[in-house]
Structure formats: C-alpha cells, structure tokens
N, CA, C and O atoms as a GROMACS GRO file, in nm:
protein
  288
    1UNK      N    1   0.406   2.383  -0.094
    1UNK     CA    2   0.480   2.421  -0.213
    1UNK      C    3   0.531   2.566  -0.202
    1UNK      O    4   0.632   2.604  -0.261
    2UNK      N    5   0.436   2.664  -0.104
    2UNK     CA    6   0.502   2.801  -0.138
    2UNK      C    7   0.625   2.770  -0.045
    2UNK      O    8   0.722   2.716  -0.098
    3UNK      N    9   0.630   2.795   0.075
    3UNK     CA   10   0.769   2.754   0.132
    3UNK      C   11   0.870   2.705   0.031
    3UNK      O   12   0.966   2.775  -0.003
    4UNK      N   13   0.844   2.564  -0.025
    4UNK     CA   14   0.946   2.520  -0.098
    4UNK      C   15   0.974   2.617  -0.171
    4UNK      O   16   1.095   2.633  -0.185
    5UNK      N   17   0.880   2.722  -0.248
    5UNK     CA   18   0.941   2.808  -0.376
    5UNK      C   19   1.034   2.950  -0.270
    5UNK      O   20   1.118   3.013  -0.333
    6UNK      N   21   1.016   2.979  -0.153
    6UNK     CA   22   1.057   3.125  -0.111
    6UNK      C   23   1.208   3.046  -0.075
    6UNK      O   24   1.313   3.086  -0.125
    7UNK      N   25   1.203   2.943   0.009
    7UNK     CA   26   1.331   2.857   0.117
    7UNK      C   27   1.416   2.792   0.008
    7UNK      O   28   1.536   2.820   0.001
    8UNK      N   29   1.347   2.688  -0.095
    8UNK     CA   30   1.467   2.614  -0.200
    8UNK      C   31   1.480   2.647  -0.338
    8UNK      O   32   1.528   2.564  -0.417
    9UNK      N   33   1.444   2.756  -0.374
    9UNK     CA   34   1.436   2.785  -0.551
    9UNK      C   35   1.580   2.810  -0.558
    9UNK      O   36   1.653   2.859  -0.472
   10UNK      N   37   1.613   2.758  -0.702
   10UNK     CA   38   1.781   2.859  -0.762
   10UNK      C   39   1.757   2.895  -0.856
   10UNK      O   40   1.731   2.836  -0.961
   11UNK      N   41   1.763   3.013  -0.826
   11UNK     CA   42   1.730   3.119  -0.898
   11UNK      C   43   1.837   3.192  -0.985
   11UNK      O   44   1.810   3.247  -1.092
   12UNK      N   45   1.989   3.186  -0.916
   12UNK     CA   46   2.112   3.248  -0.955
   12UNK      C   47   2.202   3.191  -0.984
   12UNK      O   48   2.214   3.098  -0.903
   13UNK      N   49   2.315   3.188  -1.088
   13UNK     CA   50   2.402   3.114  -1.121
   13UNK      C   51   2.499   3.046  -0.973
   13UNK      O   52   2.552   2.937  -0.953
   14UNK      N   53   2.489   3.158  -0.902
   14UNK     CA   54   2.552   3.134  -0.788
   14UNK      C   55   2.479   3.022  -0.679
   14UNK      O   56   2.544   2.946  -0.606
   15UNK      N   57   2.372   3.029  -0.683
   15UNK     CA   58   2.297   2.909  -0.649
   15UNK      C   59   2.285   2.812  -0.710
   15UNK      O   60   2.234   2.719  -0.647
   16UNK      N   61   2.333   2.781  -0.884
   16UNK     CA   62   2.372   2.663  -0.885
   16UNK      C   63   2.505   2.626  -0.880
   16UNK      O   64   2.518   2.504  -0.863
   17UNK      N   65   2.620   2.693  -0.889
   17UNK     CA   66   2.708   2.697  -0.882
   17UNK      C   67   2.758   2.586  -0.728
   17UNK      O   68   2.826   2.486  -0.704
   18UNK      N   69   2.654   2.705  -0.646
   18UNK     CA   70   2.690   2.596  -0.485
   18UNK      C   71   2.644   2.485  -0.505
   18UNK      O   72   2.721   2.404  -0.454
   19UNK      N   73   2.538   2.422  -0.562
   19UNK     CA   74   2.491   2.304  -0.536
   19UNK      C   75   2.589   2.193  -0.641
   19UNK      O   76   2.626   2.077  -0.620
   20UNK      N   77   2.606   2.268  -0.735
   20UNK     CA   78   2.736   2.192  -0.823
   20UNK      C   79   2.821   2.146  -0.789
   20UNK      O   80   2.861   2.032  -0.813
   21UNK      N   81   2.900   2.292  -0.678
   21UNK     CA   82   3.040   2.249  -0.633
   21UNK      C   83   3.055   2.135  -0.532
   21UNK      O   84   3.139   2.046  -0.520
   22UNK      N   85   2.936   2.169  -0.456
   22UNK     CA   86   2.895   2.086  -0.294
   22UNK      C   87   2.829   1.941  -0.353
   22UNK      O   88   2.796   1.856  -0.270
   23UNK      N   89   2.810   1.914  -0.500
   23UNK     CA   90   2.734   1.802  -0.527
   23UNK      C   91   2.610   1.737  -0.464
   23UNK      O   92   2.566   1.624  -0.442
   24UNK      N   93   2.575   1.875  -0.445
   24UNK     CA   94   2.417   1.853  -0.341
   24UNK      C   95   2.309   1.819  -0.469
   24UNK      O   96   2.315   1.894  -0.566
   25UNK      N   97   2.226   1.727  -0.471
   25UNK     CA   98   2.088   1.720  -0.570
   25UNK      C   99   2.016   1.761  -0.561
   25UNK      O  100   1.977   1.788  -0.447
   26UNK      N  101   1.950   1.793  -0.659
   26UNK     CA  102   1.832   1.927  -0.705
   26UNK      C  103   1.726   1.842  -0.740
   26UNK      O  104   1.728   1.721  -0.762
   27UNK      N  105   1.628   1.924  -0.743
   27UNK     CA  106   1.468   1.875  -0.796
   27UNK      C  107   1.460   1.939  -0.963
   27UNK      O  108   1.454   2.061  -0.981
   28UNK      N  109   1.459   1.889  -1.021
   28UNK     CA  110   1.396   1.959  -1.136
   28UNK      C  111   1.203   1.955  -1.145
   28UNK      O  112   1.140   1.855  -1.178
   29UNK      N  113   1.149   2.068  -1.111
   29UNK     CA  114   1.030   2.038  -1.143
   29UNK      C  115   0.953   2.150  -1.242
   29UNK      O  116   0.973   2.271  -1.252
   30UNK      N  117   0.868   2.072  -1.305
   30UNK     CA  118   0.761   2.115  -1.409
   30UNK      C  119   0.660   2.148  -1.352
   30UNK      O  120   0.583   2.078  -1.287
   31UNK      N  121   0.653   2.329  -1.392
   31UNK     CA  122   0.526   2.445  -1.322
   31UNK      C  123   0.399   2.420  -1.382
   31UNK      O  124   0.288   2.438  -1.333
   32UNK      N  125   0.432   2.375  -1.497
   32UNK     CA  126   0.274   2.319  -1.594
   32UNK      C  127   0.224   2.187  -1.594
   32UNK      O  128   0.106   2.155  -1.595
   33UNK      N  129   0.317   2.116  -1.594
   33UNK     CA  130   0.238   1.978  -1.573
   33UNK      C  131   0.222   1.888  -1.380
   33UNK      O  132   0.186   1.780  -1.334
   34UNK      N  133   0.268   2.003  -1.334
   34UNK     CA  134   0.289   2.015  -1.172
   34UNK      C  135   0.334   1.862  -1.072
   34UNK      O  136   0.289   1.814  -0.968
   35UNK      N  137   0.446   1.824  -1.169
   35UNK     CA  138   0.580   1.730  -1.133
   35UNK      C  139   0.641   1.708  -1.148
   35UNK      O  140   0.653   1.681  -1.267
   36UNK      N  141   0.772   1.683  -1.057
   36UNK     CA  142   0.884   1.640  -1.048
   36UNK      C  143   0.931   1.580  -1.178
   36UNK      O  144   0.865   1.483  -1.216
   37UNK      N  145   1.055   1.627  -1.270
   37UNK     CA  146   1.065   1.538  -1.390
   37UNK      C  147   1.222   1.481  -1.307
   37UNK      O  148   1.254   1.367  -1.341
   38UNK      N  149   1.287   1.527  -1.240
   38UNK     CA  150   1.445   1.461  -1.253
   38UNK      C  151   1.476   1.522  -1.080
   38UNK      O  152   1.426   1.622  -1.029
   39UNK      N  153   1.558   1.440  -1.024
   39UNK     CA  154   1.636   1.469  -0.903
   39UNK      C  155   1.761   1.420  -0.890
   39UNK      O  156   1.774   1.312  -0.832
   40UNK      N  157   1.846   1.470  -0.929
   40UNK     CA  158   2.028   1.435  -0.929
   40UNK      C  159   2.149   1.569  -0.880
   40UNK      O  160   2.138   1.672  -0.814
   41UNK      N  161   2.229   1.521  -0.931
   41UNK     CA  162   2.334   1.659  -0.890
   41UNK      C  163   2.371   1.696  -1.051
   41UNK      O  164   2.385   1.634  -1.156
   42UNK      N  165   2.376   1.828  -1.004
   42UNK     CA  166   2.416   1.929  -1.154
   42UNK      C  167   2.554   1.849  -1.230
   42UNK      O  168   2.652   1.810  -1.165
   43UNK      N  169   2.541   1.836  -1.364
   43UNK     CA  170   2.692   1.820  -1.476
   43UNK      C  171   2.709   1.922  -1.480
   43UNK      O  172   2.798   1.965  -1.408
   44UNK      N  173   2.643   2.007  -1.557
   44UNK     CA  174   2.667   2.126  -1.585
   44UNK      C  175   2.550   2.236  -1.605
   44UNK      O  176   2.430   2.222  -1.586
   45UNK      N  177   2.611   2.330  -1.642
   45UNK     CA  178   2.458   2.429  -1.670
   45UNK      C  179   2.517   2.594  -1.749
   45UNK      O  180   2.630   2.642  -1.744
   46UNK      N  181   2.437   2.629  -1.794
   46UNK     CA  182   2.454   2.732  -1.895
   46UNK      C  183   2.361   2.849  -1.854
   46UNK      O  184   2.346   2.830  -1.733
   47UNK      N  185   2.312   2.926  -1.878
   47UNK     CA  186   2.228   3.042  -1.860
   47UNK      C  187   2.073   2.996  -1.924
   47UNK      O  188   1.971   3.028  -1.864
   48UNK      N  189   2.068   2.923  -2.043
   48UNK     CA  190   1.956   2.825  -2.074
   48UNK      C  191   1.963   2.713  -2.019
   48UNK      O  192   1.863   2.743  -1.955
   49UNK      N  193   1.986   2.614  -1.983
   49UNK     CA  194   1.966   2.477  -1.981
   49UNK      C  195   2.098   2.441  -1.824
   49UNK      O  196   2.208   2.487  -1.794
   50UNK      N  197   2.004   2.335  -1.762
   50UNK     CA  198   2.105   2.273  -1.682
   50UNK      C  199   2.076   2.105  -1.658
   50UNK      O  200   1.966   2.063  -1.620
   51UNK      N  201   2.174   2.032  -1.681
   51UNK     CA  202   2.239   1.917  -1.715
   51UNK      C  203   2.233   1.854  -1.569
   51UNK      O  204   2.293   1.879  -1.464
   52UNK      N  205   2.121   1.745  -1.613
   52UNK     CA  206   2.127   1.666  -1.480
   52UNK      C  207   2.099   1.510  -1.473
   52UNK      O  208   1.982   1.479  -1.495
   53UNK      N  209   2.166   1.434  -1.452
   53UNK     CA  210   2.158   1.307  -1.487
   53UNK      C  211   2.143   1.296  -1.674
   53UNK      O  212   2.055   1.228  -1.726
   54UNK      N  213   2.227   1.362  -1.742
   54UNK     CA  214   2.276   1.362  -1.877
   54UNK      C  215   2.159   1.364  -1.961
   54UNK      O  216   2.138   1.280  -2.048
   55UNK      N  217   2.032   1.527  -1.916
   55UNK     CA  218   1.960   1.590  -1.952
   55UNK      C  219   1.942   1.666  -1.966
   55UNK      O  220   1.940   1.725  -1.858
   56UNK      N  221   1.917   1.738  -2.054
   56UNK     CA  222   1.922   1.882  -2.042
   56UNK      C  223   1.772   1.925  -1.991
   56UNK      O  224   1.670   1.863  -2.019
   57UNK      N  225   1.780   2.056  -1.904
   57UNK     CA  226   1.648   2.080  -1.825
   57UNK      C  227   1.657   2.287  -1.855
   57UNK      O  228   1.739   2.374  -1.826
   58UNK      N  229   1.538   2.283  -1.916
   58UNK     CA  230   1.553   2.432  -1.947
   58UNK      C  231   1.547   2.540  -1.845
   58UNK      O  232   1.474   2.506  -1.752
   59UNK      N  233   1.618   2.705  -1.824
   59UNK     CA  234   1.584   2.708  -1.674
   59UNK      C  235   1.482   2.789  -1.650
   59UNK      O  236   1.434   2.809  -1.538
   60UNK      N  237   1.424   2.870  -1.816
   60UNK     CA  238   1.304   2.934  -1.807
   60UNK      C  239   1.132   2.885  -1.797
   60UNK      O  240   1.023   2.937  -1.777
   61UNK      N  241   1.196   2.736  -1.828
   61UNK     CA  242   1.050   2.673  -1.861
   61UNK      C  243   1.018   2.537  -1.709
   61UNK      O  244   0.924   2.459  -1.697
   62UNK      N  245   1.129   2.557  -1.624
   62UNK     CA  246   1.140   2.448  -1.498
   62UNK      C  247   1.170   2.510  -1.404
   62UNK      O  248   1.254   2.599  -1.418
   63UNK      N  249   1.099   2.479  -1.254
   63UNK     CA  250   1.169   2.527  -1.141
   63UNK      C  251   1.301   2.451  -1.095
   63UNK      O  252   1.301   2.330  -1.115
   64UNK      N  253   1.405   2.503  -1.040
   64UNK     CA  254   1.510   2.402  -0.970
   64UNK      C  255   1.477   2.437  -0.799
   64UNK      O  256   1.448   2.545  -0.747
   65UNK      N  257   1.489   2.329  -0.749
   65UNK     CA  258   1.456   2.316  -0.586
   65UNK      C  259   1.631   2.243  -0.509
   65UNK      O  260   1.668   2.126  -0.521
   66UNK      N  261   1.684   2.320  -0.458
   66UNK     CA  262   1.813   2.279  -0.388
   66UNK      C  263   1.821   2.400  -0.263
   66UNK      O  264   1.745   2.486  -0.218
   67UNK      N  265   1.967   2.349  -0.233
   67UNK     CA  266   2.015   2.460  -0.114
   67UNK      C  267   2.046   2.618  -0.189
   67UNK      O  268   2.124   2.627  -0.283
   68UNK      N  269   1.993   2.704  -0.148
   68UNK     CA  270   2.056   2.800  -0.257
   68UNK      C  271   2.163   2.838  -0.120
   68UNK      O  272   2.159   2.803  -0.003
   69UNK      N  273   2.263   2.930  -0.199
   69UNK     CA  274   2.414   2.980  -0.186
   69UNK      C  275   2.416   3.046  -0.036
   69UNK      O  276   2.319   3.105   0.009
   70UNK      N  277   2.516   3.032   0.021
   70UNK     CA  278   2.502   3.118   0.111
   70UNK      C  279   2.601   3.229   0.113
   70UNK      O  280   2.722   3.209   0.112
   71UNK      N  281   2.546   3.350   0.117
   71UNK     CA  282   2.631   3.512   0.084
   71UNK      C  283   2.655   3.538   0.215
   71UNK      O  284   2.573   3.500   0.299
   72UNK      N  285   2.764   3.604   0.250
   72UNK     CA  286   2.862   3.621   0.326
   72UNK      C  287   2.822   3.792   0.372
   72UNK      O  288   2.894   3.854   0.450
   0.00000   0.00000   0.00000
C-alpha cells in the first residue's frame, strides 16, 4: 500500500485532469474503512468532490489511485 500511496496518489487537479483527459480509471479508496469503494474513469470533478461512475466521491475524505500527470 505505501508504494501505491508515493507512485499512484492524485493529489493535484492536474493529476486528475490527466487521467480525465486520457480516460484512464482511478481507484477510489476509503482510508477508514480500508476499501476500495469505486474504480471507473473521472465525469467530472471539482476541488470537493469527483464524479465517477455517476458518484460523487469526496477528495478530502478518499484517496484517488491513478497515473498521476506527467510535468515536463
């Protein structure tokens, strides 16, 4: 799990942004009840909440696990 959190967290709009644009699927997972609730590609997303398989997933209270962005 630590790997997964240093290598796939998105952490930055710009990291979801890439996985949005690229329609790559994400993990939504829950730090407190310690599982996986949803795995799809982003609808949308806001600075609170991001929209995945026509859910809303909060981004302070869930980890997201995808490709994060790659900076140039």
């Amino acid at each position: 799990m630590y790997v997964k959190l240093i290598n796939k967290s998105l952490v930055t709009n710009e990291d979801i942004e890439f996985n949005k644009k690229m329609g790559l699927p994400v993990e939504v997972f829950c730090p407190r009840e310690y599982k996986t609730l949803a795995f799809g590609r982003i609808q949308s997303f806001c600075n609170e909440e991001i929209l995945i398989n026509g859910h809303p997933y909060c981004r302070k209270n869930n980890a997201f696990f995808g490709h994060p962005s790659i900076s140039a």
